[in-house]
Structures are given as structure tokens and as C-alpha cells.
C-alpha positions in Angstrom: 65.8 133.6 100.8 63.0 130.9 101.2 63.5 131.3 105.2 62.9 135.0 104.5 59.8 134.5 102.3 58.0 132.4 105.4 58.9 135.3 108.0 57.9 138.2 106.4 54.1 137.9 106.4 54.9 136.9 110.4 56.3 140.2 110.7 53.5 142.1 108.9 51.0 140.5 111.9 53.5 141.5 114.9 54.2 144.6 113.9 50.2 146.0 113.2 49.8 143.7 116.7 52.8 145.4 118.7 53.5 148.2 116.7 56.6 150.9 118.1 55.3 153.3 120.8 56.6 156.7 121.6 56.8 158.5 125.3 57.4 161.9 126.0 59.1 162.6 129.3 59.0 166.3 130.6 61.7 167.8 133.4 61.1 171.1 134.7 64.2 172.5 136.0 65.6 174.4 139.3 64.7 177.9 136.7 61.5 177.2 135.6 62.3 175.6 132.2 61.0 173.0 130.7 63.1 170.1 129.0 61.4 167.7 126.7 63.3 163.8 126.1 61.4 161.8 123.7 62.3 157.9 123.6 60.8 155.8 120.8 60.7 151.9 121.3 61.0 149.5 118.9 58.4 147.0 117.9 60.5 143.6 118.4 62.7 144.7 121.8 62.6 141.6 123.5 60.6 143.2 126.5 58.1 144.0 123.8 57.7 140.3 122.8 57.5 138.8 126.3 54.6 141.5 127.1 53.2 140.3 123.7 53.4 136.7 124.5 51.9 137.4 127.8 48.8 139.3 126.1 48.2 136.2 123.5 49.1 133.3 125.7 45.4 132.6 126.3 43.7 133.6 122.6 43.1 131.5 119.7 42.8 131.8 115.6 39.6 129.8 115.0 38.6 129.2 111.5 35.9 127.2 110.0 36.1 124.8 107.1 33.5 123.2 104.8 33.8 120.1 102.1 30.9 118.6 99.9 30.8 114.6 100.9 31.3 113.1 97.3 30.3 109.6 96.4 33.3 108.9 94.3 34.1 105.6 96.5 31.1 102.6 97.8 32.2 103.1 100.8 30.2 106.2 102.9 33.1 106.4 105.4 35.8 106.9 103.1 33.6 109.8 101.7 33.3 110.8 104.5 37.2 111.0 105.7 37.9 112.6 102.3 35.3 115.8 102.8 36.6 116.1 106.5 40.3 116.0 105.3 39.2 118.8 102.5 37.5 120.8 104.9 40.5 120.6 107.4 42.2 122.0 104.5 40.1 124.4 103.9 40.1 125.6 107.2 43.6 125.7 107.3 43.9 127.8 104.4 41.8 130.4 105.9 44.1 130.7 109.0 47.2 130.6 106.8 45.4 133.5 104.7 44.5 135.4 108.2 48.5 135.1 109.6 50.1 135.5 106.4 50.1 137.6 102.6 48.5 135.9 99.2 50.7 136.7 95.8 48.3 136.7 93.4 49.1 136.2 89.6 46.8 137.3 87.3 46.6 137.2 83.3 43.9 138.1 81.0 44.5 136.7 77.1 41.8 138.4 74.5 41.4 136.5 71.1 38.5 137.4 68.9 36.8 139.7 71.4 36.8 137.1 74.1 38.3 137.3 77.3 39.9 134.4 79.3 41.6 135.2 83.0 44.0 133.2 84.9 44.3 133.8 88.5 46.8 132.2 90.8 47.5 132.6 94.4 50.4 131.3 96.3 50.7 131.5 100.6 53.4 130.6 102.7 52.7 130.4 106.2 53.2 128.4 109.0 51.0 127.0 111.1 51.9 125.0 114.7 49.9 123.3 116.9 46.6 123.4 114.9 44.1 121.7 116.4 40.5 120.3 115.5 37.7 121.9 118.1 34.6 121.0 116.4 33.3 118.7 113.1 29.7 118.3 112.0 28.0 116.5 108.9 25.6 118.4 107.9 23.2 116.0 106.4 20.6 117.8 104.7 23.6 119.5 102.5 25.7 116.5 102.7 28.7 118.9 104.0 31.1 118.1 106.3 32.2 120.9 108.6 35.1 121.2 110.7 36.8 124.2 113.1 40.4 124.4 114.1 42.0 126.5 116.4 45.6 127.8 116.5 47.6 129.6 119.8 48.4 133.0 119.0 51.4 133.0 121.0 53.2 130.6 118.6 53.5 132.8 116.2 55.4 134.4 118.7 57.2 131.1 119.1 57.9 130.8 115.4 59.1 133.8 115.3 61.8 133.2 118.1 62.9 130.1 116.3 63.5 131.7 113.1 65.7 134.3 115.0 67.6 131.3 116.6 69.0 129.9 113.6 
């Protein structure tokens, strides 16, 4: 069930990517009559994927992250480490959130005319082969920023390996 849970939202993105196409062949016969064949393909025929993997094997996912630089330790390059490790996070998140679906949870509570909300979100995606492209401090803010980028053709990949099992 878990397994299914992590393929689903990898599904959603092939199939608005690939989608199932439809073609209309005509034959005219010997009499003058037309024939109509329609042939509908599906969206995860193998063919499909390989033409699919060929399309993405050169684009990326690129998303951008961003982290305050605390000074909860003496040390300026442990702060440091720490805001480029949240906004690698961060970033991270963002892709997850662009591959994948959010569940959201939310639960407002009245008492004595006042309103309290709860919201929680909850992602499962994976990500392969992430890799950092670009990090600046951005000293006047004291922000760290950092982009990642991710293959597009391994969520392809991810999807053959959860077929293989």
C-alpha cells in the first residue's frame, strides 16, 4: 500500500506529460465507400515511455531554496552549513511539491468566538539524482540560497523500477 502511495503522484505527472492519443485511419474501398478504424493508445505502452524518455533525457526540474543564516552557534560556518542544509531542504521540498500531490489536513476549533486552525501537509515523493547547481549568501539579508536540479527522465526511471518489483 505504501509502495502504491509513492507511485501514484508519479503517475499523475506521466499521464498529463504523455497522455493516451487517438488516430483515425480512413480506407476508401474498390466501391467508393469509406471505412473508418479508430485505434486509441495507451498512455504507459512501453513504446510510449521510450519516446517519453527520449523527449526528457536532456531537461531538468530546477527549484530554488532559501534559509535565514541564524546565529544560534559562535561559530559563522556552522551557521552557515545549517541555512544552506535548510535551504537545500527547502528546495527539495518545492521539487517534491512540483512531481508529486500534498494531503492537506485541516481543522478549525471555535471556543468563545475565537477561531484557531490547524493545517497539515504530508508529500511523498521521490527524488533521484538531485543535484546542487548554484548557492549564494546573500549578505545584505543574511540568506543563504541554493538551486538544485533533477533529470526529468528519472522519473521515468523510478517509474520502471517500481514496475520491476
Amino acid at each position: 500500500m505504501k509502495k502504491l502511495l509513492l507511485f501514484l503522484p508519479l503517475c499523475a505527472v506521466l499521464l498529463t506529460s504523455c497522455g493516451s492519443t487517438q488516430s483515425v485511419k480512413t480506407t476508401i474501398g474498390a466501391d467508393g465507400s469509406a471505412q473508418k478504424t479508430i485505434s486509441q493508445s495507451n498512455a504507459f505502452g512501453t513504446r510510449d515511455l521510450a519516446v517519453l524518455k527520449e523527449e526528457w533525457e536532456y531537461e531538468m526540474l530546477v527549484e530554488t531554496g532559501e534559509a535565514p543564516i541564524l546565529s544560534k552557534y559562535d561559530e559563522a560556518s556552522r551557521n552557515k552549513l545549517l541555512a544552506r542544509k535548510g535551504a537545500i531542504l527547502e528546495a527539495q521540498r518545492k521539487l517534491a511539491e512540483k512531481i508529486g500531490t500534498i494531503r492537506l489536513n485541516a481543522t478549525t476549533t471555535m471556543q468563545d468566538y475565537a477561531t484557531t486552525d490547524f493545517v497539515q501537509s504530508r508529500l511523498n515523493v521521490f527524488l533521484k539524482d538531485v543535484e546542487v547547481i548554484g548557492e549564494e549568501h546573500d549578505e545584505k539579508n543574511d540568506i543563504y540560497r541554493v538551486t538544485i536540479q533533477m533529470p526529468k527522465v528519472k522519473l521515468i526511471n523510478i517509474l520502471e523500477e517500481y514496475h520491476s518489483y
